[in-house]
Every structure is written in C-alpha cells, then in structure tokens.
N, C-alpha and C positions, 0 to 999 in steps of 0.2 A: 504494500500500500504506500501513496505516495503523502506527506508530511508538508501541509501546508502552513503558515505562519501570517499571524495578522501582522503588519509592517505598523500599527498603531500603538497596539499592546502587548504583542508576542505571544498573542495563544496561539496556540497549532491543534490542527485536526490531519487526520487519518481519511483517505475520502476515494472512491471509488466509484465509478459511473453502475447504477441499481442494472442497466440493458446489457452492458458490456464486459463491465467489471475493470476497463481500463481507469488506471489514475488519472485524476481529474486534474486540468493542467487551471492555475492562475489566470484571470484574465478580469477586466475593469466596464462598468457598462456606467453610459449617465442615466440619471434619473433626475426628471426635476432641475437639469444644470447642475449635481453632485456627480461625482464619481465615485461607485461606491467598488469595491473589491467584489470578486465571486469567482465560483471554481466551476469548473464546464468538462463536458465531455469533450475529447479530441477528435473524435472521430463524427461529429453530429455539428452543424450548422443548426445552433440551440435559441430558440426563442427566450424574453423575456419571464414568462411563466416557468419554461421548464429549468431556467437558472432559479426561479424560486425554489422549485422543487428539491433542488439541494442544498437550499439553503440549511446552516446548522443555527441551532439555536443563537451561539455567540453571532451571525452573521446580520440575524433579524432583529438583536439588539441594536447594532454598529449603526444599520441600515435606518430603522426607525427614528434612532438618537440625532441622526442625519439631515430626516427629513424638515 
C-alpha cells in the first residue's frame, strides 16, 4: 500500500483504489477557488464525486475547514 502524507499536518494514510486495488497517487483539485489535496486512482480519469468517494475522514475535515 502506498503512504500518503498531509503537506499541512503530517498525517499519513495507507490508501488503495476499492476497483483496482492500485495505490492511489497525490493529486490537487479546486473547489470554490481552494485547492484542496486528494488521492485518485491512476488508472481512471476520476470525477469530482468519485474523489469524494475516497475521501478519509482526516480529508473531509481539511476540506470542510477550507471551505
């Protein structure tokens, strides 16, 4: 499993796509004019929704605090 790290607070998560089971690579989307952090499948051209969908708890904190 591949070991992700917030660049804000330094938690890290374990994280693996739920279809493929590949590690989920780093990647940044806007929201609102934020840039917020989020972990994606490599292999999938991934919609908004389905980057929620892995979202971790710690992510939907960050993400919320943000808005």
């Amino acid at each position: 499993m591949a070991t992700y790290e917030c660049s804000k607070c330094g938690m890290s998560v374990n994280a693996t796509c739920g279809k493929c089971d590949d590690p989920l690579i780093d990647d940044t989307i806007d929201v609102n004019g934020t840039s917020v952090q989020v972990s994606k499948c490599p292999n999938d051209p991934v919609s908004y929704t389905h980057l929620r969908a892995h979202e971790t708890r710690h992510d939907l904190v960050c993400r919320l605090l943000l808005e």
